[in-house]
C-alpha distance (Angstrom), angle and dihedral (degrees) to the residues before:
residue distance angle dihedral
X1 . . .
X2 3.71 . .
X3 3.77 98.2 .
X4 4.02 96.6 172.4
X5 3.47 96.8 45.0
X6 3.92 92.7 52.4
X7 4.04 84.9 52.2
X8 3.82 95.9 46.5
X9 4.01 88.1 41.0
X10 4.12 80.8 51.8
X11 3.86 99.2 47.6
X12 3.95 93.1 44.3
X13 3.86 92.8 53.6
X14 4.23 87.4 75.1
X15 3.24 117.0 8.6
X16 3.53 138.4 -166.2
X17 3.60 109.3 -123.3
X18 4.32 121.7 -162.9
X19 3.45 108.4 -153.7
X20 4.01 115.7 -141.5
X21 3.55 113.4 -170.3
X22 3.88 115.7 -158.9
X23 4.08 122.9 -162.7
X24 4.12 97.9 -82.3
X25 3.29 101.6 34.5
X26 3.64 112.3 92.2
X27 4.04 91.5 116.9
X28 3.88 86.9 52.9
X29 3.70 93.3 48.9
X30 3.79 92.4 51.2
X31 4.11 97.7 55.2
X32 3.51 89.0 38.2
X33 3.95 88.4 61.9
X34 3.30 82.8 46.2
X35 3.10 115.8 48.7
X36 4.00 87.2 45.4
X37 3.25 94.5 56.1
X38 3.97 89.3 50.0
X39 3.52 82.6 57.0
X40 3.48 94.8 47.9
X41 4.22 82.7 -131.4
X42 3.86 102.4 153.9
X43 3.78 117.5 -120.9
X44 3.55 109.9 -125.3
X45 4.21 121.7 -127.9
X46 4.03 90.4 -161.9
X47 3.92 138.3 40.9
X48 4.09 83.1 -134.9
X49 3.96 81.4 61.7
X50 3.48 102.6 53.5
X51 3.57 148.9 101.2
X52 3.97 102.2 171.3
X53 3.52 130.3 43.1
X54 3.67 110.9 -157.3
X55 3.24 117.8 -170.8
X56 4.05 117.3 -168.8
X57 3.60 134.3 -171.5
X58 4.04 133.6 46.1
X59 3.63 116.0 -45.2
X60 4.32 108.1 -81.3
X61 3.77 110.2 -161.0
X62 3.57 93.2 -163.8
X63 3.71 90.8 57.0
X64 4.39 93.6 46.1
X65 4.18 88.8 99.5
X66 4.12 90.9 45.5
X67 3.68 92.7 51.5
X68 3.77 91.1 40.5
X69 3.95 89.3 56.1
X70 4.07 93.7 42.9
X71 4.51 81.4 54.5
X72 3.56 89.3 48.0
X73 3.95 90.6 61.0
X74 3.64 102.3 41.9
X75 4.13 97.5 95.2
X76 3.96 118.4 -141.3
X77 2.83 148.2 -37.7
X78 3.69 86.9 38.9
X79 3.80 132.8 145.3
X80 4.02 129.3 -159.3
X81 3.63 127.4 -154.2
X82 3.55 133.7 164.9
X83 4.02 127.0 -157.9
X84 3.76 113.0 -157.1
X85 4.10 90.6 -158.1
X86 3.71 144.7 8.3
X87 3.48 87.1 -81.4
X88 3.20 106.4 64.8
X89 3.54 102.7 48.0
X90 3.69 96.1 93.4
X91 3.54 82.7 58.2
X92 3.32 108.1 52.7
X93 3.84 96.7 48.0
X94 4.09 86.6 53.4
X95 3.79 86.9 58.8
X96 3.71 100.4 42.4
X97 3.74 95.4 53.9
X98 3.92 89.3 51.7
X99 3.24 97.4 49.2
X100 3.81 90.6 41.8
X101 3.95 86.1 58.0
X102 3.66 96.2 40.0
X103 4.10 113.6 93.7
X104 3.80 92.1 -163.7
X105 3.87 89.4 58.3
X106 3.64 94.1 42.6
X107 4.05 89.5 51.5
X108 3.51 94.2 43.7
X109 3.50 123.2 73.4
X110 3.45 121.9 -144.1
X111 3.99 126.2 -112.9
X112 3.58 120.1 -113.9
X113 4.45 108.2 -122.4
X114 3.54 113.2 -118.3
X115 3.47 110.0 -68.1
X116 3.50 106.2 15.9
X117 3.60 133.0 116.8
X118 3.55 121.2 -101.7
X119 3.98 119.0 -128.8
X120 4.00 118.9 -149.8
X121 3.32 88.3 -93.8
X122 3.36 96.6 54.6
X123 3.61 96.0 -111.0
X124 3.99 117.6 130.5
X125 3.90 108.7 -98.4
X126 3.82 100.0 -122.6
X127 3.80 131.5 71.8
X128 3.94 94.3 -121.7
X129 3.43 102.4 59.1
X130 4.00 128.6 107.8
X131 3.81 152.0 -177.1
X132 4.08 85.9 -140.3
X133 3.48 104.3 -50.3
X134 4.01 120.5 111.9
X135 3.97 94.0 -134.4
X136 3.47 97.0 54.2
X137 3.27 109.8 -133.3
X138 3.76 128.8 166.2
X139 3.78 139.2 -156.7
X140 4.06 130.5 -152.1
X141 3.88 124.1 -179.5
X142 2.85 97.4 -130.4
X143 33.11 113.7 78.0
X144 3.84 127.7 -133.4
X145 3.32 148.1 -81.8
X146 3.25 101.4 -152.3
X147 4.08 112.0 84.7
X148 3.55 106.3 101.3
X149 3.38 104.0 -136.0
X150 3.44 85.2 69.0
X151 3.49 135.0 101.4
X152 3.99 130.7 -85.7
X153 3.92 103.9 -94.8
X154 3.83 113.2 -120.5
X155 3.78 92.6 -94.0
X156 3.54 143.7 -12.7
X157 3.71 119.7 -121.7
X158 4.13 90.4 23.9
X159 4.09 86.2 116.3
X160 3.75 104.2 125.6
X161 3.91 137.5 11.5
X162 3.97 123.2 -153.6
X163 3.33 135.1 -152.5
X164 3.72 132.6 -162.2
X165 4.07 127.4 -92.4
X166 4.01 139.7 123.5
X167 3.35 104.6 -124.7
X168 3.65 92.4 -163.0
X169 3.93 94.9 62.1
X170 4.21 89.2 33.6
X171 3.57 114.8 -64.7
X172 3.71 138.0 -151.3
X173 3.29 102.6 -109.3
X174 3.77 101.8 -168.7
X175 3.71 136.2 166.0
X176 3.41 123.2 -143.1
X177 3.79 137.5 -162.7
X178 3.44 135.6 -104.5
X179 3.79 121.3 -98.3
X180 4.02 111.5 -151.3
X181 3.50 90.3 8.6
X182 4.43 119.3 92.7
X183 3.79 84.1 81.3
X184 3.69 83.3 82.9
X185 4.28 87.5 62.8
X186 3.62 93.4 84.4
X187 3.15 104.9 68.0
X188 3.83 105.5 71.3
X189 3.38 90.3 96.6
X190 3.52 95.1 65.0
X191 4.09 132.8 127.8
X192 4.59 88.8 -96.1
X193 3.80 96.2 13.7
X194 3.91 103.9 123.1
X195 3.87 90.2 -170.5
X196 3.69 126.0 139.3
X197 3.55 142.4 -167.6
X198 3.49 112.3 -87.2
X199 3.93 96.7 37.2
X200 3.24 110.0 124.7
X201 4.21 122.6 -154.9
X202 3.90 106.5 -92.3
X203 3.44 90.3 -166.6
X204 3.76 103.0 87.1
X205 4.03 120.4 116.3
X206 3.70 122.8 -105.8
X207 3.66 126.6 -166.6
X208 3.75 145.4 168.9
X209 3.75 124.9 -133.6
X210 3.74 119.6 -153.0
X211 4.14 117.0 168.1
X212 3.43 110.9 -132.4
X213 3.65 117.9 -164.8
X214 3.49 92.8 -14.5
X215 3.70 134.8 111.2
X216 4.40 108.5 -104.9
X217 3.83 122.8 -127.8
X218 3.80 119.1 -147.5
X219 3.76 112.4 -69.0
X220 3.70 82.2 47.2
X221 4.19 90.2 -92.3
X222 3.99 106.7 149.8
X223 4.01 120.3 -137.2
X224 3.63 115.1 -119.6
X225 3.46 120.0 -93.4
X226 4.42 111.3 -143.2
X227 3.91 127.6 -118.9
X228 3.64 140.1 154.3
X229 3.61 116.5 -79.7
X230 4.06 129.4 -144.8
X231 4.17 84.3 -79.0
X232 3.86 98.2 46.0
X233 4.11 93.2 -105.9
X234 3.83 109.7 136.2
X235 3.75 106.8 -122.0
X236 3.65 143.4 174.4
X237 3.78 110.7 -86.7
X238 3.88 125.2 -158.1
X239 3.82 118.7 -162.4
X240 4.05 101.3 -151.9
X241 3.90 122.1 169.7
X242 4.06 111.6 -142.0
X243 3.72 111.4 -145.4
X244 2.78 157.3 -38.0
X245 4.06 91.9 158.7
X246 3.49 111.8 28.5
X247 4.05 128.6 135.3
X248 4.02 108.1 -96.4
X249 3.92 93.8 8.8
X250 3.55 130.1 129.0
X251 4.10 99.3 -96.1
X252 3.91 117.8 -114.8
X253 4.14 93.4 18.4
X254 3.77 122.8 131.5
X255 4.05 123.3 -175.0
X256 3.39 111.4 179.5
X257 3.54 109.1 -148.6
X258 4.15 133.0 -163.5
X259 4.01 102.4 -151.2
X260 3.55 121.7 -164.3
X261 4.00 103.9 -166.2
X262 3.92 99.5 -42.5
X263 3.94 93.0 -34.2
X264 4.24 117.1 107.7
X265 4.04 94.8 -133.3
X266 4.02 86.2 169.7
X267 3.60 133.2 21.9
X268 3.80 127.7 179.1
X269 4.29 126.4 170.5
X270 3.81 107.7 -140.5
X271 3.65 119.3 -128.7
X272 3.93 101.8 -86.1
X273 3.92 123.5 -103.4
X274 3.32 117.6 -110.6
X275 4.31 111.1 -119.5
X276 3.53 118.0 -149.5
X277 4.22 116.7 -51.3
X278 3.63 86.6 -122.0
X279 4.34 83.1 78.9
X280 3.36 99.6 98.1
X281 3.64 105.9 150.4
X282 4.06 127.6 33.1
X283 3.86 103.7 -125.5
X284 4.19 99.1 -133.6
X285 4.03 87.3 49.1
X286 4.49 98.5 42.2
X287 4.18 79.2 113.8
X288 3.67 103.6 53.2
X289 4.17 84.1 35.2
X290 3.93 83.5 65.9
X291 3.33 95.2 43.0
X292 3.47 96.0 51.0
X293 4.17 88.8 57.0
X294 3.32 96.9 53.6
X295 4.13 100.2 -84.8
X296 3.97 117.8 145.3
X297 3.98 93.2 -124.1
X298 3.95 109.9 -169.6
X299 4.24 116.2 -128.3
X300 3.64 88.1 -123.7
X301 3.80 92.4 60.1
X302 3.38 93.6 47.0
X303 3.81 93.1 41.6
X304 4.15 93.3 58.1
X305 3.59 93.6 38.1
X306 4.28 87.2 60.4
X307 3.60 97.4 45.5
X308 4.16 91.9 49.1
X309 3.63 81.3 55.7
X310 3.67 99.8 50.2
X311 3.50 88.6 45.4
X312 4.15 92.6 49.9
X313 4.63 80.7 54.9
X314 3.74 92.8 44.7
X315 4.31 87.4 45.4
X316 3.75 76.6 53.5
X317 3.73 103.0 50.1
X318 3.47 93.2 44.3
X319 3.95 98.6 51.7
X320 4.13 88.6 53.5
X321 3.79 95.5 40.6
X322 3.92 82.3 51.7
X323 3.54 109.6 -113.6
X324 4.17 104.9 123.1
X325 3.63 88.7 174.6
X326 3.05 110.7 74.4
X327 3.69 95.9 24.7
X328 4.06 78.5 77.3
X329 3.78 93.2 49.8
X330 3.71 90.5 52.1
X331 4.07 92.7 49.8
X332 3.64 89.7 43.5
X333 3.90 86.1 52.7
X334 4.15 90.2 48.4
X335 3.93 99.0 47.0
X336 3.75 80.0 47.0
X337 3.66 96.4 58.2
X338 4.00 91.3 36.5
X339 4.11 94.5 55.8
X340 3.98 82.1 54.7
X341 3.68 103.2 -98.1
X342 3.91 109.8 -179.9
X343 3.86 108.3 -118.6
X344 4.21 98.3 -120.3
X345 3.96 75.7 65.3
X346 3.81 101.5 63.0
X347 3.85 98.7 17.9
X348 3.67 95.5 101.8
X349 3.61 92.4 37.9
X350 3.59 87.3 52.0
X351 3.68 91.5 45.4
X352 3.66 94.7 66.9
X353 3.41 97.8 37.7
X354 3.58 86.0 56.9
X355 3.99 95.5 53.1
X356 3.55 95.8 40.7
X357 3.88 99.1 54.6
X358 4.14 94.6 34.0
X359 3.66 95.2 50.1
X360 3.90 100.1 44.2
X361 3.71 104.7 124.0
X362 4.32 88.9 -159.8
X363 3.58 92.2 52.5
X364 3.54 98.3 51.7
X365 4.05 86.1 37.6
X366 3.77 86.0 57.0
X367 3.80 94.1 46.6
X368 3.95 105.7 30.6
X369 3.83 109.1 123.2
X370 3.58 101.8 10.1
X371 3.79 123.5 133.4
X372 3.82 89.8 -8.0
X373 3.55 107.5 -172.9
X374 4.03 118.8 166.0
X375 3.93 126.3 -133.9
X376 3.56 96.0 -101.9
X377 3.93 100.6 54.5
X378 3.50 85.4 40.7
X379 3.95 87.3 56.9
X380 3.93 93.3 45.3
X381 3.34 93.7 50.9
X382 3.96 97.7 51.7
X383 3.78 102.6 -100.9
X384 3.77 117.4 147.8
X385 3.56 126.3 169.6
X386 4.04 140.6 40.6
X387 3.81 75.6 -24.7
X388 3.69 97.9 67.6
X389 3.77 103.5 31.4
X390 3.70 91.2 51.6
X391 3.81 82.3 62.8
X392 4.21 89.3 -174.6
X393 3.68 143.9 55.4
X394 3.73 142.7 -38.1
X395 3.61 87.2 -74.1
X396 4.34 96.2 54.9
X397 3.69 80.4 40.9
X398 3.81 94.0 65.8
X399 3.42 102.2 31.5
X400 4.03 89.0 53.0
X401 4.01 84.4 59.7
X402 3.81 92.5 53.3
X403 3.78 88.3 48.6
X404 3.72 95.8 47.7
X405 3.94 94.7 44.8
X406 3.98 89.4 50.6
X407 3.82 86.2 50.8
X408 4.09 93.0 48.5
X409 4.05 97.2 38.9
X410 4.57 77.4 64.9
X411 3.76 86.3 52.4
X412 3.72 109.8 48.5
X413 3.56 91.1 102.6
X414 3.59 109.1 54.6
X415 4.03 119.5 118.1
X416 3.65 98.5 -156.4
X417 3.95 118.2 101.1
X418 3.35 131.3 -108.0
X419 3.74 124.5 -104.4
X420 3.66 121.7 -147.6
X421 3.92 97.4 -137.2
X422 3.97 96.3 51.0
X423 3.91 104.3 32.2
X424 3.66 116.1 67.7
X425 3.44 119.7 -140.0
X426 4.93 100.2 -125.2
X427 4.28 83.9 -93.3
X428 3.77 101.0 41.4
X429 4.04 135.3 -76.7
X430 3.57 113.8 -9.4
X431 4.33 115.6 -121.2
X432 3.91 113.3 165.2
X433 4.50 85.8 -148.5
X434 3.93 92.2 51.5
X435 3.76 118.8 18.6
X436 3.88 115.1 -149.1
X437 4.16 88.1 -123.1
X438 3.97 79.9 61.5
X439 3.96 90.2 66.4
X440 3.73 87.5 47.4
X441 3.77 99.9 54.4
X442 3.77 87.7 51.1
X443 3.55 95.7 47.4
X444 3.96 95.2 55.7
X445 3.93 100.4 73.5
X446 3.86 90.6 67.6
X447 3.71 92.9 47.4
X448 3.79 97.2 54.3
X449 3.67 95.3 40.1
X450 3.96 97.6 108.9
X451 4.00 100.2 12.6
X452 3.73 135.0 113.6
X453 3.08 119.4 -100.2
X454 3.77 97.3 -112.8
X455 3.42 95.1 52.4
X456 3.98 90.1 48.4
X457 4.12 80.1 69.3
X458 3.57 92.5 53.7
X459 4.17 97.4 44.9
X460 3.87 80.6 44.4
X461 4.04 92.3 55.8
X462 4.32 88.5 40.4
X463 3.47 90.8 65.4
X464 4.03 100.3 28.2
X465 3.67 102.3 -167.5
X466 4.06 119.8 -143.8
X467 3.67 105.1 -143.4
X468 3.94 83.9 177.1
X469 3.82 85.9 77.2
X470 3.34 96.4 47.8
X471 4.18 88.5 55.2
X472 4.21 94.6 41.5
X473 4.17 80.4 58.2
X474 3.91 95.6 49.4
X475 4.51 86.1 45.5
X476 3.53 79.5 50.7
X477 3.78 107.2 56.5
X478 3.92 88.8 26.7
X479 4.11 82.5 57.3
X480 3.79 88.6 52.2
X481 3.34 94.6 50.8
C-alpha cells in the first residue's frame, strides 16, 4: 500500500498557502487572496504551517536570499511557486498542489538554471526560476477580539513576535503568534462575522533576525550585544530587521530595529529595493497616474479605487491586532468594489462593517495611544491624507478610513473628473517627484522609537506604507532620463 502517496494526495487536496508579497505585486496579492479564499485554501500565518509558498509580484533580486531563507523553513512536502502577475495566479496554485501531491517531485530535487544560485536544498535561490514550468516553482525533500461583550484579551500590545535573520545574507523569515490574542477566535460565528473554517489569524508578528556585530550561535541566532537603555541600565540589545516579507506588511519595507527586551530603542527604514523596471505604475494610485499624464479620470473611479485601498489597510490592521474576522469582511468588501460593484450593493454591507469595527471598545483599547502623532507634525513632515486629518493615534487613524470609505462608497458614481489639488490620492496628495507614502516611511522611525514591539506592527499597519509608489516614481524619472 502506497502509504506516502495517500498522505501527499491528502495534504494537496487543501492546502495551506503563505503568501509572499514582493515590491510590484499588489495586483497579484489581491487575486491570490482571492482566489484562496474561493477555494476556501487557508492562508497560512507561519512557514512551519505551510504547504505552498506563493510568491507574488515581479521577480526582486534584492529579495532572492530572503525568499530563499523563508523556502528553507517551510518543512515537506512543500511546493513553491511564484506568479509574476494577476494572471498567473491561477496557475501557479494548479502547479503547486500537483507537485505537492506528487512523490516523484517531492523526492526529486529540482536543478538550479544556469546561473543561478543553488539553495541547500538544491532549489535555485530566486523566485523566478524553473525546471520547465513558467511560475517557477521549486520542490526539495526535505475570530475577533473586538465584540464587547467579550472578554479582555490576554494582553495588550502582545501583537507580533520576531525572530532573528539578515535578510540580506538569507534571513529567517519567521512568523510568530500572537500573545494575548486567540480570544479573538470565537467570534467567527458571530451575527456579521464572514469567517470560515480554515482561516487562519493573519495577525501574527513576523520578524527577521540578523546579528550584527555579534558572535552567531548554531541555527545562525546571534547573542545579544549590551547597551544603555532609556533609564541608564545596561541591557541586552538585539539588532532585528522587520520586513521586508512578512504576512499583512507593506511589501519590499525593511525597519531595522535595536530591541532592548520587547522595547524598540532604535528604529531605522532602509532605503527601499527596487522591484522589477517593468513597475511602472503603483496599483492603489493607476487613477491619479492618469490624471497626472493628461487622462480625463472620472471622480467615481477614483472614489472606488480609494476606498478598496482603505479597506486592503484596515484588512491589515485587523489581521495584526488579531481579529481575522472581519479582516475577511473588509477584503470581501474591497474585491467587491474592485470587480465594479455598484455602491447600493455593498452599502449596507459596508454599513455594518463600518459600526462593528469603529465602535469596538477592545480594538480601540488595544490601539489607544499608539504612534500618536498630531496634525501639525504630520503636516511638517509631508503627510497628507487620512494620515494627517486624523491628526492622532492608531485609533483616529482607523476610524478616519471608515469615515473616508463611507464618504467615497456615495461618490462612485459621479462623471466629473478628478482634479489633482482637491482629490486625494487613498495615502495623501498625489506628486509623481515625492509620493505621499514617501512622507510616511520617513515619519515611522520617530513613532517606534520607545514602543513595544507589538504595537510597532500595529503603528506600522495605521500608516500602511506603499513602497510600490515610491518604485513607479524612480521608473519614472529613470524613464526620463
Amino acid at each position: 500500500m502506497d502509504v506516502t502517496g495517500l498522505a501527499l494526495r491528502a495534504a494537496a487536496r487543501r492546502p495551506r498557502v503563505l503568501l509572499a508579497t514582493l515590491p510590484g505585486g499588489t495586483a497579484a496579492r489581491l487575486e491570490a487572496e482571492r482566489v484562496l479564499r474561493l477555494r476556501d485554501w487557508p492562508l497560512a500565518a507561519t512557514p512551519a504551517q505551510a504547504d505552498v509558498l506563493l510568491i507574488a509580484g515581479p521577480d526582486c533580486p534584492d529579495l532572492h536570499a530572503a525568499v530563499n531563507r523563508l523556502w528553507q523553513d517551510l518543512p515537506a512536502p512543500r511546493a513553491r511557486v511564484h506568479a509574476p502577475g494577476a494572471g498567473d495566479v491561477e496557475a501557479a496554485l494548479e502547479s503547486g498542489q500537483a507537485r505537492l501531491g506528487s512523490l516523484e517531485d517531492q523526492r526529486t530535487p529540482t536543478e538550479a538554471p544556469s546561473g543561478a544560485t543553488r539553495g541547500d536544498d538544491g532549489g535555485p535561490h530566486h523566485p523566478g526560476s524553473s525546471d520547465g514550468e513558467n511560475q517557477g516553482e521549486t520542490n526539495g525533500d526535505a475570530g475577533g477580539p473586538h465584540d464587547e461583550h467579550d472578554g479582555a484579551s490576554g494582553g495588550r500590545h502582545h501583537a507580533a513576535d520576531a525572530r532573528h535573520g539578515d535578510e540580506r545574507d538569507g534571513p529567517h523569515e519567521h512568523h510568530g503568534t500572537h500573545d494575548g490574542h486567540h480570544v479573538h477566535d470565537g467570534h467567527h460565528g458571530h451575527d456579521g462575522h464572514d469567517g470560515h473554517d480554515g482561516e487562519d489569524d493573519h495577525g501574527q508578528g513576523h520578524g527577521g533576525h540578523g546579528g550584527h556585530g555579534g558572535m552567531e550561535m548554531p541555527g545562525g541566532l546571534p547573542m545579544a550585544e549590551q547597551g544603555e537603555d532609556r533609564d541608564g541600565l545596561m541591557l541586552d540589545q538585539l539588532h532585528v530587521p522587520l520586513g521586508p516579507l512578512l504576512a499583512d506588511w507593506p511589501a519590499g519595507l525593511t525597519i531595522r530595529v535595536t530591541l532592548q527586551g520587547d522595547v524598540v530603542q532604535e528604529a531605522e527604514a532602509e532605503e527601499p529595493l527596487r522591484p522589477d523596471s517593468a513597475v511602472a505604475e503603483a496599483f492603489w494610485v493607476r487613477p491619479w497616474q492618469r490624471a497626472a499624464a493628461g487622462e480625463a479620470v472620472a471622480v467615481g473611479e477614483a472614489a472606488r479605487r480609494r476606498a478598496a485601498s482603505h479597506l486592503d489597510s484596515l484588512a491589515r490592521l485587523l489581521s495584526v491586532s488579531g481579529w481575522p474576522a472581519e479582516a475577511i469582511v473588509a477584503r470581501r468588501l474591497r474585491d467587491d468594489l474592485l470587480d465594479g460593484a455598484p455602491g447600493v450593493a455593498v452599502g449596507r454591507r459596508l454599513e455594518r462593517f463600518a459600526r462593528r469595527v469603529g465602535r469596538s471598545r477592545t480594538l480601540a483599547w488595544l490601539t489607544r495611544g499608539l504612534g500618536r502623532v498630531s496634525a501639525e507634525v504630520a503636516h511638517g513632515a509631508g503627510v497628507s491624507g487620512p494620515a494627517a486629518r486624523a491628526g492622532g493615534d492608531v485609533t483616529d487613524r482607523y476610524r478616519q478610513w471608515l469615515a473616508d470609505i463611507r464618504r467615497d462608497v456615495e461618490r462612485m458614481e459621479e462623471p466629473s473628473p478628478i482634479r489633482m489639488a482637491v482629490d486625494e490620492s487613498p495615502r495623501g496628495w498625489w506628486r509623481v517627484d515625492r509620493p505621499p507614502s514617501a512622507a510616511l516611511v520617513a515619519l515611522l522611525p520617530g513613532l517606534l522609537n520607545g514602543a513595544e514591539l507589538a504595537a510597532a506592527r500595529l503603528i506600522v499597519a495605521s500608516l500602511d506604507p506603499d513602497l510600490d509608489e515610491l518604485a513607479a516614481a524612480r521608473h519614472r524619472v529613470g524613464s526620463h532620463g
